[in-house]
TORVEXVO-917970 format. One line per field, with one value per residue: residue number from 1; x, y, z of N, C-alpha, C in turn. Coordinates in pm, whole numbers. Layout:
pos: NUM_...
n.east: X_...
n.north: Y_...
n.up: Z_...
ca.east: X_...
ca.north: Y_...
ca.up: Z_...
c.east: X_...
c.north: Y_...
c.up: Z_...
//
This chain:
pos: 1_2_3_4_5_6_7_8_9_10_11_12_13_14_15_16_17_18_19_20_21_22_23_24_25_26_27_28_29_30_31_32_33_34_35_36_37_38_39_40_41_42_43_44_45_46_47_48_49_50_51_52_53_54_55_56_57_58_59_60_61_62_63_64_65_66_67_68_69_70_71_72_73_74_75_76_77_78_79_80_81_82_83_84_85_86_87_88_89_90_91_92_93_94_95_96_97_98_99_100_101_102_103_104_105_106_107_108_109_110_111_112_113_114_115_116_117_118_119_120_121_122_123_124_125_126_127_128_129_130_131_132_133_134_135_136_137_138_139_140_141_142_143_144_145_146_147_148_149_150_151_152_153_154_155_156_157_158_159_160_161_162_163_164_165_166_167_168_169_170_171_172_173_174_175_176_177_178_179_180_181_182_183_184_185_186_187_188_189_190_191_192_193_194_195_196_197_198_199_200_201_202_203_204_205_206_207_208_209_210_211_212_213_214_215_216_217_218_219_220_221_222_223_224_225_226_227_228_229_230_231_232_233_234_235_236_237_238_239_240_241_242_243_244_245_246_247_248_249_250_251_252_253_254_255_256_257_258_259_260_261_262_263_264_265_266_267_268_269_270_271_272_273_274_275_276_277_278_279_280_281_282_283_284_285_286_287_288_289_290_291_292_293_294_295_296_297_298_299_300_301_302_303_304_305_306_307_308_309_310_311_312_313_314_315_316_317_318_319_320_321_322_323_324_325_326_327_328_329_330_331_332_333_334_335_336_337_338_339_340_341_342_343_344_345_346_347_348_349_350_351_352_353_354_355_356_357_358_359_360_361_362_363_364_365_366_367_368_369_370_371_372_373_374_375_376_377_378_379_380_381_382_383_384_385_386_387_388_389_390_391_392_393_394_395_396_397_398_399
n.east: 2867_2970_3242_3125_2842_2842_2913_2764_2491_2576_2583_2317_2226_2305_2173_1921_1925_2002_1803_1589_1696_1875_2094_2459_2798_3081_3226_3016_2823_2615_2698_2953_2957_2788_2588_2307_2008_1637_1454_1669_1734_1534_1549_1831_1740_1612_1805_1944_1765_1740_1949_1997_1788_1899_2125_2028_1854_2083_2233_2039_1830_1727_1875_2221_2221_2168_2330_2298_2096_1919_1943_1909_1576_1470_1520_1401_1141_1152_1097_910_645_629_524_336_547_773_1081_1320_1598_1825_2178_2198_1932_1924_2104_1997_1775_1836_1913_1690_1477_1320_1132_1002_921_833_537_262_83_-101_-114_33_3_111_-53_-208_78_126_119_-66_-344_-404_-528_-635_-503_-692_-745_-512_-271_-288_-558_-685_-689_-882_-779_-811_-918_-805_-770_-506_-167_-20_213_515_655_824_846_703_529_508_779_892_1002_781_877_1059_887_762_939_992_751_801_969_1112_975_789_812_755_557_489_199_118_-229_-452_-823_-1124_-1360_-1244_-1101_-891_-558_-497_-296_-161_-22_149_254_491_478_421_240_2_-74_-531_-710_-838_-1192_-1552_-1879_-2225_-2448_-2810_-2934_-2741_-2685_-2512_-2186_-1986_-1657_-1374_-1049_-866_-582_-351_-155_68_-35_-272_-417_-412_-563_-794_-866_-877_-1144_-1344_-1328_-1435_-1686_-1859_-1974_-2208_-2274_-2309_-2086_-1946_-1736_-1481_-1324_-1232_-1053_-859_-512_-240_-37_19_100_75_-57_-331_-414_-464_-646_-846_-856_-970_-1260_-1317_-1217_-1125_-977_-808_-701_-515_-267_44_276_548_802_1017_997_953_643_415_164_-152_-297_-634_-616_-742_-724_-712_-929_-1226_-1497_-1814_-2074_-2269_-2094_-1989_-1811_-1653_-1565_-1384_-1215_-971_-911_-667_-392_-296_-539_-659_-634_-773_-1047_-1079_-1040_-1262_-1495_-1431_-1461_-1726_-1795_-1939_-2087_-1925_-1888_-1943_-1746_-1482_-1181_-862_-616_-367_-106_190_519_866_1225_1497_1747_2085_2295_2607_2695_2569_2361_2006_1745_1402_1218_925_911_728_358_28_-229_-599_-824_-901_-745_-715_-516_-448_-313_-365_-632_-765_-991_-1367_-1671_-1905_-2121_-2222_-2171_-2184_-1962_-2036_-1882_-1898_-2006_-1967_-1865_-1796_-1518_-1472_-1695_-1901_-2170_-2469_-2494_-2736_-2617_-2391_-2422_-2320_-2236_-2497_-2625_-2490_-2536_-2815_-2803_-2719_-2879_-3089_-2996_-2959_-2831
n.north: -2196_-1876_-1702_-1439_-1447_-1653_-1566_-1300_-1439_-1545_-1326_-1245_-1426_-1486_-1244_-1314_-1570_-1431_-1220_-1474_-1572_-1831_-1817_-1935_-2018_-1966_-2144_-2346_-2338_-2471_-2451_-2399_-2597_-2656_-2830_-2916_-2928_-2964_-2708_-2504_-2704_-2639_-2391_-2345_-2485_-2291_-2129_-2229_-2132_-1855_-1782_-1921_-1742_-1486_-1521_-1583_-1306_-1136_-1258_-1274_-1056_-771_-532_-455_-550_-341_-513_-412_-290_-432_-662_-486_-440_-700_-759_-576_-662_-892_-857_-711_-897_-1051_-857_-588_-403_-512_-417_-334_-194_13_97_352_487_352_518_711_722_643_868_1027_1301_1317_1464_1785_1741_1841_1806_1667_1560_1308_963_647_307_6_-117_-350_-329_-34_282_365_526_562_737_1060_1328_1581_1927_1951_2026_1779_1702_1964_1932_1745_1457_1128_825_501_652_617_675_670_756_935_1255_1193_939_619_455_208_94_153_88_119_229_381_538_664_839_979_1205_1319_1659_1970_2241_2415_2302_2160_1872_1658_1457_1239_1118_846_800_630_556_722_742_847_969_1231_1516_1667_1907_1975_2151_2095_2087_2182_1927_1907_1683_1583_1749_1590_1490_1520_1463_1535_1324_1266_1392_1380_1147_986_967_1092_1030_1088_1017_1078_1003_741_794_789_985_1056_892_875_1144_1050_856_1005_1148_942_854_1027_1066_899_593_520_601_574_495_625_567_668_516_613_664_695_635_673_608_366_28_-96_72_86_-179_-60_100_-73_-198_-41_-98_-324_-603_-873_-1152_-1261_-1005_-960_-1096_-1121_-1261_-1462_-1612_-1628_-1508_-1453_-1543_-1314_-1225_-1024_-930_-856_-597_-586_-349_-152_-100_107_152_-32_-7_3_37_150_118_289_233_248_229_393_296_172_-4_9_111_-49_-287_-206_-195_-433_-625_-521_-589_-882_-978_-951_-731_-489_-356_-261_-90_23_43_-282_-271_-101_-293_-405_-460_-551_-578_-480_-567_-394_-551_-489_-496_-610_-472_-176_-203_-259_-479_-418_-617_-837_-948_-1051_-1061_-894_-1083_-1112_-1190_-1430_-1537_-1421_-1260_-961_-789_-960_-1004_-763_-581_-683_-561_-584_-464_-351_-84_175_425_759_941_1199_1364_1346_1347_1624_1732_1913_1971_1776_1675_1475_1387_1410_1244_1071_783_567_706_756_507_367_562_460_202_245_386_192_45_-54_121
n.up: -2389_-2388_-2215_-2144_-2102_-1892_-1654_-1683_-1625_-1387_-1211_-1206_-1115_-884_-745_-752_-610_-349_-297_-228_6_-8_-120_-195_-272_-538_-597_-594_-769_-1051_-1342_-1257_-1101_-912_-684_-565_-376_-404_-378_-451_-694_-864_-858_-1041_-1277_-1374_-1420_-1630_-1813_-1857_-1868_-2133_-2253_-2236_-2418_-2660_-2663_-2725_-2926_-3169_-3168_-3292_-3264_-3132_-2818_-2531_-2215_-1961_-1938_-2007_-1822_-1557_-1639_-1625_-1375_-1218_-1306_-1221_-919_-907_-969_-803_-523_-557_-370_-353_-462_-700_-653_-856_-832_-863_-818_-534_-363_-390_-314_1_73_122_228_551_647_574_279_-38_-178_-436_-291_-322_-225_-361_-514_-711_-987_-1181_-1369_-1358_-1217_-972_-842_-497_-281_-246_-116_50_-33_-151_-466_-627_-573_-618_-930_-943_-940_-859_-630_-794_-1083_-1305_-1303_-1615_-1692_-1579_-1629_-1919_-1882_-1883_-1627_-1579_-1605_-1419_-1055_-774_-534_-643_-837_-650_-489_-704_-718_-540_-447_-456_-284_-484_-741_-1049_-1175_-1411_-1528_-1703_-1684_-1661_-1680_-1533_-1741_-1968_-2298_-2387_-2214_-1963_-1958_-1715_-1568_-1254_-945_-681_-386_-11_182_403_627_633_913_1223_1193_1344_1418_1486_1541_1482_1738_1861_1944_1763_1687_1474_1368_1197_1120_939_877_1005_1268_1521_1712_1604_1673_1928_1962_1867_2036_2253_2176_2207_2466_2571_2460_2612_2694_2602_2362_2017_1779_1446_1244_999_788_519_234_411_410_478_772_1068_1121_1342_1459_1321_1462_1687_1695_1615_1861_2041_2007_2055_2311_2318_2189_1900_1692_1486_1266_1236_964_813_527_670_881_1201_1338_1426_1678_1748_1967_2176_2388_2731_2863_2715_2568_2497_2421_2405_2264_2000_1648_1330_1046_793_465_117_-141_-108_103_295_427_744_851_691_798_1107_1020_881_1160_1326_1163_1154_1422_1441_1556_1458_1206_873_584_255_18_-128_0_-49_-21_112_334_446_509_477_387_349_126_88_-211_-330_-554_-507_-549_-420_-282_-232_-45_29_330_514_597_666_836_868_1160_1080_910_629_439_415_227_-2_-56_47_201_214_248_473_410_115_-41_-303_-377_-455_-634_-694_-501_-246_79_286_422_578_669_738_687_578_273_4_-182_-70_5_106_385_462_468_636_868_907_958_1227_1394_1373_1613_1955_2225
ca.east: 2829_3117_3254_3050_2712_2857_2945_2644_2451_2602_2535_2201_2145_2385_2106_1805_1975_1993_1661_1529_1731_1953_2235_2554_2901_3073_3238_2919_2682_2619_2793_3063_3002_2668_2533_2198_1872_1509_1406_1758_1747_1451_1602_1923_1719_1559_1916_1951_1648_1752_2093_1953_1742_1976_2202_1954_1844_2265_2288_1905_1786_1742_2012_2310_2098_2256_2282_2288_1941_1810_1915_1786_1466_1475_1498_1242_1048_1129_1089_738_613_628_369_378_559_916_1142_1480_1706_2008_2267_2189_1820_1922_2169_1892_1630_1883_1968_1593_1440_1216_1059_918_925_736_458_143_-71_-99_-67_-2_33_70_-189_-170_186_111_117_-262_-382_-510_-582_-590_-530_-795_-667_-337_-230_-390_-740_-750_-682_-964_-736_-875_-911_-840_-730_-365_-59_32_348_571_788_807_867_610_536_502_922_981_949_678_966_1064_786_671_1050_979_666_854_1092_1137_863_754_932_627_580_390_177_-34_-335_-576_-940_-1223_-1429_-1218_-1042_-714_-518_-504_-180_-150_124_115_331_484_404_449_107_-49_-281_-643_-746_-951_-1362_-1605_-2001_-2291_-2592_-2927_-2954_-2618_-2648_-2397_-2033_-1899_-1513_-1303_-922_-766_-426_-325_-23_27_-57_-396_-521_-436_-683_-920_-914_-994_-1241_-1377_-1319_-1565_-1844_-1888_-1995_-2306_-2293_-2267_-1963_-1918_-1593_-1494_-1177_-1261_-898_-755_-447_-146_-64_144_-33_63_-198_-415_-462_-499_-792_-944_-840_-1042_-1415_-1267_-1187_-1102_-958_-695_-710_-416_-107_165_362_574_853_1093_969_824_496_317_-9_-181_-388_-691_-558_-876_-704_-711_-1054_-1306_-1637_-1869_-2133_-2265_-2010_-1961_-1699_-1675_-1457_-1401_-1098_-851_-902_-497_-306_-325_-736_-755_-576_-865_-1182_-1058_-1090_-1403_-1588_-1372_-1509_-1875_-1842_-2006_-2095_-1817_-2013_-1894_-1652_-1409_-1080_-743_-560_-216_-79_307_683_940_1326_1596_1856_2198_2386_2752_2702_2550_2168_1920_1598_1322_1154_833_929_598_220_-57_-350_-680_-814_-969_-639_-693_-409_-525_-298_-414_-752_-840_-1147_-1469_-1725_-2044_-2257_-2117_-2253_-2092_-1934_-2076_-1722_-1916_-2118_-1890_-1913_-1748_-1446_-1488_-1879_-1953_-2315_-2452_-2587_-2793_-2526_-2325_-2527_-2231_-2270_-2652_-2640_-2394_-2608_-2944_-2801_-2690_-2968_-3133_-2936_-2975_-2718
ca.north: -2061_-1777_-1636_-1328_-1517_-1773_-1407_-1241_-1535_-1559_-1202_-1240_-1562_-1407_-1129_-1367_-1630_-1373_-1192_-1556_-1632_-1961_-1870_-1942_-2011_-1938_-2305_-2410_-2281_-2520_-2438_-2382_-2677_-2698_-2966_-2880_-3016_-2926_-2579_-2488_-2725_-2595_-2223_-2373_-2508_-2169_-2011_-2231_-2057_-1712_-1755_-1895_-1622_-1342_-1564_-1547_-1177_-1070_-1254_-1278_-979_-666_-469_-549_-514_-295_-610_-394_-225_-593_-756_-409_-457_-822_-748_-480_-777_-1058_-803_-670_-1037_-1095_-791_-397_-327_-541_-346_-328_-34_10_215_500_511_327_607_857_640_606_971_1152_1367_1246_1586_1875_1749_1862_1705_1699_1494_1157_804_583_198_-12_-216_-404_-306_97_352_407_631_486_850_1192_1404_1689_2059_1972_2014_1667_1719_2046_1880_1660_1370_1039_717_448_699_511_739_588_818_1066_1335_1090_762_544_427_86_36_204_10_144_309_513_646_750_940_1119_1265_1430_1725_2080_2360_2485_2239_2101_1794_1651_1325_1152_1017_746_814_585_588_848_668_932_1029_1356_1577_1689_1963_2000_2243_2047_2211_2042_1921_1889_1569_1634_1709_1503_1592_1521_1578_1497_1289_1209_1423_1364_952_921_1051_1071_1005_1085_1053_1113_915_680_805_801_1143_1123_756_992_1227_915_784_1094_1165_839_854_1167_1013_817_445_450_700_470_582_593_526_696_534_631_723_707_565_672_592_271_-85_-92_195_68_-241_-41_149_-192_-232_3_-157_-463_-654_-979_-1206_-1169_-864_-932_-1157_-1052_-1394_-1455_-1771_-1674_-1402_-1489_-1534_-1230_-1257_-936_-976_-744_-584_-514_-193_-30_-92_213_132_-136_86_-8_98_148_174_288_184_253_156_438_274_92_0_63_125_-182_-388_-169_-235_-609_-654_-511_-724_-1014_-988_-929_-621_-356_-294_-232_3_78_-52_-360_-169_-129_-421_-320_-493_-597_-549_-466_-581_-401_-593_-443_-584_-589_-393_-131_-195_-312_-524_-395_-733_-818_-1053_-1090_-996_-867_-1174_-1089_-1302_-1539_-1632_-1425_-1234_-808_-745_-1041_-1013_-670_-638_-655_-512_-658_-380_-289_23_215_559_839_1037_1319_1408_1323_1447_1772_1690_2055_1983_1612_1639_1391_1437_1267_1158_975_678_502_742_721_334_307_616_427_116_251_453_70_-49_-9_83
ca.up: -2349_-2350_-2055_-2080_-2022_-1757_-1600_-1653_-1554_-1200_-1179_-1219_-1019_-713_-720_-707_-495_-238_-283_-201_72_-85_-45_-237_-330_-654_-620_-547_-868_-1121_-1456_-1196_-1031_-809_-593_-462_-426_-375_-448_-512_-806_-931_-904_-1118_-1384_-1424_-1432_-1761_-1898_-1781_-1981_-2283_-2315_-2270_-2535_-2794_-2711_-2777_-3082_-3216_-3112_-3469_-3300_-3062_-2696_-2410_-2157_-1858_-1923_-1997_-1669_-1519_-1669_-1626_-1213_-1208_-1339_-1128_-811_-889_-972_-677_-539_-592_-241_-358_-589_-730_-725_-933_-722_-847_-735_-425_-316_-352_-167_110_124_42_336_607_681_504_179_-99_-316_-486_-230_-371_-206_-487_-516_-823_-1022_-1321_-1397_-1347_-1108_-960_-744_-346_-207_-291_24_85_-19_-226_-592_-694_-541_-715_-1040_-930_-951_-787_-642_-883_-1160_-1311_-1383_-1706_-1725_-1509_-1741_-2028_-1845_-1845_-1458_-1598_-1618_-1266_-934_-648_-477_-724_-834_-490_-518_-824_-657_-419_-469_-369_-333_-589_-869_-1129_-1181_-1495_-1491_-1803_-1595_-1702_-1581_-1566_-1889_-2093_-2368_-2372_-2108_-1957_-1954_-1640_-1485_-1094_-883_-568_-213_126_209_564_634_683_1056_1262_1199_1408_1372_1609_1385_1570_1859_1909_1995_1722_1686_1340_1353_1038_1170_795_876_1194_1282_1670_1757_1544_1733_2043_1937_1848_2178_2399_2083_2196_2632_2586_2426_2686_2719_2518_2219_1907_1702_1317_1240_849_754_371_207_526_393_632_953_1129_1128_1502_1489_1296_1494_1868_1696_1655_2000_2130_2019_2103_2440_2354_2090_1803_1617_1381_1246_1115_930_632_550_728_970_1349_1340_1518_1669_1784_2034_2229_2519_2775_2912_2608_2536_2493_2407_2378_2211_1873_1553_1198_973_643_407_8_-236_-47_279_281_537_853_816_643_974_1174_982_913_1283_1326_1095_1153_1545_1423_1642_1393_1012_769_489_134_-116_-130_37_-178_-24_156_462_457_558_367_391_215_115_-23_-308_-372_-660_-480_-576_-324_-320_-121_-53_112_392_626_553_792_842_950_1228_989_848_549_437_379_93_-117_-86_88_283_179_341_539_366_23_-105_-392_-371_-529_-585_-770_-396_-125_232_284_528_675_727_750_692_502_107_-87_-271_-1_4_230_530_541_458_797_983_915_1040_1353_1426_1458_1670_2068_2277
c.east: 2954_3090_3172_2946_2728_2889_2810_2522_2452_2532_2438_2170_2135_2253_1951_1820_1952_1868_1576_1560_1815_2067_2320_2678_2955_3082_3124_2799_2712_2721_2961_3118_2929_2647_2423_2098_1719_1452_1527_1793_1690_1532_1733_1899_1669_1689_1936_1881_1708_1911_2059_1880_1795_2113_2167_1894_1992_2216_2173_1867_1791_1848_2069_2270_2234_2248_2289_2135_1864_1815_1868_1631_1409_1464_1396_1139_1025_1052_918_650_567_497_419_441_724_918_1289_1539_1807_2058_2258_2061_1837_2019_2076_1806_1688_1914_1831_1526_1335_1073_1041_938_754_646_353_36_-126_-76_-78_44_64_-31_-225_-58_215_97_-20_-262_-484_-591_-524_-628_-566_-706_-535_-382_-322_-528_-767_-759_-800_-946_-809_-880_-912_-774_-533_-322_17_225_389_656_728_845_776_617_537_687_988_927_871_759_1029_1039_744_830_1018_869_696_926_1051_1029_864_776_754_695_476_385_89_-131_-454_-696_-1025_-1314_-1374_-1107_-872_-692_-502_-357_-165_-5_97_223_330_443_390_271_71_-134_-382_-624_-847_-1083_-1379_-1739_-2080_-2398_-2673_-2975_-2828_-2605_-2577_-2326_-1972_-1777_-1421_-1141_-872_-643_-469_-220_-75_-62_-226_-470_-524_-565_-835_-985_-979_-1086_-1344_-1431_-1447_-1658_-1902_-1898_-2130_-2358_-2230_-2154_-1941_-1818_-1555_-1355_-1191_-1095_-849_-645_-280_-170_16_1_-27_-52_-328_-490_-555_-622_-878_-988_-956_-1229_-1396_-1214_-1149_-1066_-853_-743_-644_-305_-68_236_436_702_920_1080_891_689_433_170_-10_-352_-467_-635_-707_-857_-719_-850_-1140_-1428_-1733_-2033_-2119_-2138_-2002_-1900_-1689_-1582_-1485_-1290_-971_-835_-755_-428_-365_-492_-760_-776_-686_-1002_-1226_-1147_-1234_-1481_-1559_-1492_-1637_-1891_-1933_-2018_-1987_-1901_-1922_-1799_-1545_-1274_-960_-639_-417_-166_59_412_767_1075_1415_1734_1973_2289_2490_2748_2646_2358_2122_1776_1574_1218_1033_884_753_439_129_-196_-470_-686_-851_-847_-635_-588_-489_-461_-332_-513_-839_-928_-1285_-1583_-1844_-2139_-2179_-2250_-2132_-2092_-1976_-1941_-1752_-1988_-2040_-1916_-1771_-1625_-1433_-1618_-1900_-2086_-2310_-2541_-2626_-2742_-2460_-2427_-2473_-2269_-2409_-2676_-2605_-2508_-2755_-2936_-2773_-2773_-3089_-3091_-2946_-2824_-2682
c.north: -1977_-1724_-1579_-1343_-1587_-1589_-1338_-1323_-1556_-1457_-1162_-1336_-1534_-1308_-1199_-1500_-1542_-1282_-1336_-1644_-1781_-1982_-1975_-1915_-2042_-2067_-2398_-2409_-2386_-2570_-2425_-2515_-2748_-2819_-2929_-2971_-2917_-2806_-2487_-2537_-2730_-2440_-2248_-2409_-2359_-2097_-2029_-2176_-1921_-1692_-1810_-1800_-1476_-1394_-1545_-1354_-1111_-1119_-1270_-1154_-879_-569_-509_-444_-403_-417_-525_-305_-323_-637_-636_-431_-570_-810_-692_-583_-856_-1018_-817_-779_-1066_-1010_-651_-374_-408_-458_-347_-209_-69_96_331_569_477_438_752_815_618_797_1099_1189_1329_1353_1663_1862_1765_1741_1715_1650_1398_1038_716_401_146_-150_-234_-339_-140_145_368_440_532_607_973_1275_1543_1826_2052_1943_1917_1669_1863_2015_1791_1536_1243_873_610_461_629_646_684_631_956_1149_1224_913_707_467_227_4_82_142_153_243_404_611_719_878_1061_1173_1366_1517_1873_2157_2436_2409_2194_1972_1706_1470_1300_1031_957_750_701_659_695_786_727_978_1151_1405_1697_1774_2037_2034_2179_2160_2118_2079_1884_1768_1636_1619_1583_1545_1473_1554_1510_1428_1250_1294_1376_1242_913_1023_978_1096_990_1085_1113_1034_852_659_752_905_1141_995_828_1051_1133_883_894_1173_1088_833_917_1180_938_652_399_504_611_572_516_647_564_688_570_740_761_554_588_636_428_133_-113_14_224_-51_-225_66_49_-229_-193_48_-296_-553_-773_-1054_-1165_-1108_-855_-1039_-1123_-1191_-1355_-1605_-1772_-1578_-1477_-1454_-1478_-1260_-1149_-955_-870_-721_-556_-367_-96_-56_5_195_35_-103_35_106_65_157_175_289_235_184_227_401_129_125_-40_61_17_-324_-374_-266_-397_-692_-680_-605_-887_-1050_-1009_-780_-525_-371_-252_-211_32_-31_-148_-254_-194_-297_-374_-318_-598_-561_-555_-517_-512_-463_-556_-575_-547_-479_-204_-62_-255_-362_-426_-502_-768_-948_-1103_-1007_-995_-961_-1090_-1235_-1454_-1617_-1515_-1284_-1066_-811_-824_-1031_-920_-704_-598_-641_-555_-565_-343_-187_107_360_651_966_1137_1451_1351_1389_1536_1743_1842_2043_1870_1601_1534_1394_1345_1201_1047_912_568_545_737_586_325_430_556_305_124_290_311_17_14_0_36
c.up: -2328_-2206_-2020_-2046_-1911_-1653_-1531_-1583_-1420_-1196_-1115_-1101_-866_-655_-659_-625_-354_-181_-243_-84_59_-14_-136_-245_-472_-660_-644_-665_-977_-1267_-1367_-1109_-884_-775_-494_-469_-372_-446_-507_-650_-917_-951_-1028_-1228_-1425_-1459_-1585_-1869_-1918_-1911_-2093_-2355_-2382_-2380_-2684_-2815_-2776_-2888_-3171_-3230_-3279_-3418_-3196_-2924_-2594_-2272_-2036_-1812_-1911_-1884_-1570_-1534_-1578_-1445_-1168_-1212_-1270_-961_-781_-944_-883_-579_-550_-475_-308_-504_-580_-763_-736_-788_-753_-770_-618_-322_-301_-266_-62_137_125_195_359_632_600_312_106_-167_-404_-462_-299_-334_-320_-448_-715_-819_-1163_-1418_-1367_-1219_-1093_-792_-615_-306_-250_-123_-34_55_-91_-370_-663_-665_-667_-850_-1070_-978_-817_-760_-731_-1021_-1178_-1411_-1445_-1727_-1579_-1555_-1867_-2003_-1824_-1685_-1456_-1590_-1431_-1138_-837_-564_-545_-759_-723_-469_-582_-834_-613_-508_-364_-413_-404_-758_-905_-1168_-1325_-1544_-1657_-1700_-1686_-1637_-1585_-1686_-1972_-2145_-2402_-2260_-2104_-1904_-1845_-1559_-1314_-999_-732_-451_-96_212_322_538_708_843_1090_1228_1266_1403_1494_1529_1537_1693_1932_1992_1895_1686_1555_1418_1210_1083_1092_761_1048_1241_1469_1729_1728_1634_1882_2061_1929_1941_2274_2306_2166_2356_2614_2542_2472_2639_2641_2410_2149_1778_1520_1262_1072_810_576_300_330_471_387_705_925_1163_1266_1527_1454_1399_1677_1834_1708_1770_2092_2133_2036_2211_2458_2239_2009_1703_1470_1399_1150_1091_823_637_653_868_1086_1322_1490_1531_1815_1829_2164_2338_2617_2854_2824_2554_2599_2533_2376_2281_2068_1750_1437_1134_809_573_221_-13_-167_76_240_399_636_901_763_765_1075_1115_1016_1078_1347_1296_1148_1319_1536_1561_1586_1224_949_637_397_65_-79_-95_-108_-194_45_289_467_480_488_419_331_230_32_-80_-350_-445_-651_-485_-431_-389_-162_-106_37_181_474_526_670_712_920_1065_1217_900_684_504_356_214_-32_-145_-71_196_244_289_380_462_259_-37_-191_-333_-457_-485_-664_-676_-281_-20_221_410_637_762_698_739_588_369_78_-176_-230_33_127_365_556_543_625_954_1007_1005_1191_1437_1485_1542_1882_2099_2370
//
């Protein structure tokens, strides 16, 4: 093997050695002179793979390769393998992702994840750019400008969302059932999250609750939402694209139909194993509850609902959620790249892990996303089949 592969080779290995925690010296690496064992000498046989490959792409290959776009690529790859939340930035993206503004930046109102190699849409927030486009849950941004979303890590893309007011931004979106994508140009603008709503159903024995996000400020609002409906008004709970907010904030909404038991763990290999557990001071209401859930319910809302059900406290109504409960690491690299690595993941109390599997819901009823409830006027249409599914059941239920 010439130098320049035994070279590039380390390069490479140094990068996923340390994204895996290993741990190395140069003396110490195989072709150089290794002595490991176990899963280390499983990662070393793979290195031999890893450099025969990029031996045969150089001199195989129909024209002579750029090798620093390949082992780019080649990282992007190994990162997001792993799940849509780890990613690899070169130094140039990582110098912008370390320097991009926390506050009033612009956008076009979009939470996005990825899913099956592409960018796809979790939530379209209420009143911005992308709603008016009538962009939507589900819908996959095949491209951003002319880059396909399929070559750019999770962090990126959520970058090249952002910019300054007024700047356009132009997406090729993939819809359900329409065989071409649509060419899409959308004018950033710094977007507000929805307020809280609030409605009264029944003679006012139940309290719709729509938070929108679960930041601090808005579970605030939740709770003396919540104080002031007293002790025996049954509450229906609408995390539906609620997908902001802090999983510490998701789990003290759980908290507060809950009085006893664990709520939540947070684990991962090498991370302390958290275990989030009911407090009884912070408990609200004991009062029948519902919660409704679709595909934008991520995060934070998914940590909540989870609970719920997990407890058998209340109904969980509508669609299988998105899936989206983990911790990130970033780790810098000599070279001036960084991984963003998922170290830990949020468990329900059943052991089963949110972002792998989501949560599915004790009542699954489909969304009718052509008849939605009105987030200004929460009544309920004959279209939303979810909120009367969850208001019929509650309406049985004593309090």
């Amino acid at each position: 093997m010439s130098r320049f592969f035994q070279r590039l080779t380390f390069v490479l290995a140094a990068t996923i050695f340390a994204a895996l925690g290993l741990g190395f010296a140069l003396g110490e690496f195989g072709m150089f002179g290794v002595h490991a064992g176990g899963e280390q000498d499983g990662a070393y046989r793979q290195m031999h793979v890893y450099a025969e490959v990029l031996k045969r792409i150089q001199s195989d290959y129909v024209t002579d390769p750029n090798i620093n776009t390949v082992t780019t690529g080649a990282l992007h790859g190994l990162l997001e393998s792993l799940d849509a939340d780890s990613s690899y930035l070169t130094p140039t993206e990582y110098k912008i992702y370390k320097n991009r503004p926390t506050t009033g930046v612009a956008q076009i109102g979009l939470i996005v994840s990825k899913r099956y190699g592409y960018a796809t849409i979790v939530s379209v927030i209420p009143g911005s750019p992308a709603d008016r486009e009538h962009l939507a849950d589900g819908d996959v941004i095949e491209s951003i400008g002319d880059t396909s979303t399929r070559e750019l890590s999770l962090a990126v893309i959520r970058l090249m969302l952002e910019g300054k007011t007024g700047s356009t931004l132009s997406l090729s979106v993939v819809r359900p059932r329409k065989p071409d994508p649509d060419k899409i140009t959308l004018t950033r603008t710094v977007v507000s999250p929805p307020a809280l709503s609030e409605q009264q159903y029944e003679n006012s024995s139940i309290l719709y609750l729509k938070p929108g996000e679960l930041t601090a400020a808005r579970v605030d609002e939740l709770a003396a939402k919540i104080k002031a409906a007293g002790k025996t008004r049954k509450i229906l709970l609408d995390l539906r694209d609620v997908s902001e907010g802090d999983a510490d904030q998701g789990i003290r909404v759980a908290n507060f139909f809950i009085n006893q038991g664990t709520l939540a763990v947070l684990e991962g290999q090498k991370f302390p194993r958290q275990t989030f557990s009911a407090d009884p001071s912070k408990f609200l209401t004991s009062a029948p509850v519902a919660v409704l859930v679709n595909r934008g319910t991520y995060g934070a809302a998914e940590l909540a609902a989870d609970a719920v059900e997990d407890a058998k406290r209340g109904d969980v109504v509508g669609e299988r959620t998105f899936g989206e409960g983990s911790v990130q690491k970033t780790i810098e690299m000599p070279d001036g790249s960084a991984l963003l690595l998922t170290v830990a993941k949020y468990e329900g109390p059943d052991g089963k892990k949110i972002q792998d599997e989501a949560v599915a819901p004790t009542v699954i009823v489909s969304q009718n996303t052509d008849d939605d409830i009105d987030a200004d006027n929460p009544q309920p249409k004959q279209g939303d089949e979810i909120l009367n599914k969850a208001l019929a059941l509650l309406k049985a239920k004593n309090s």
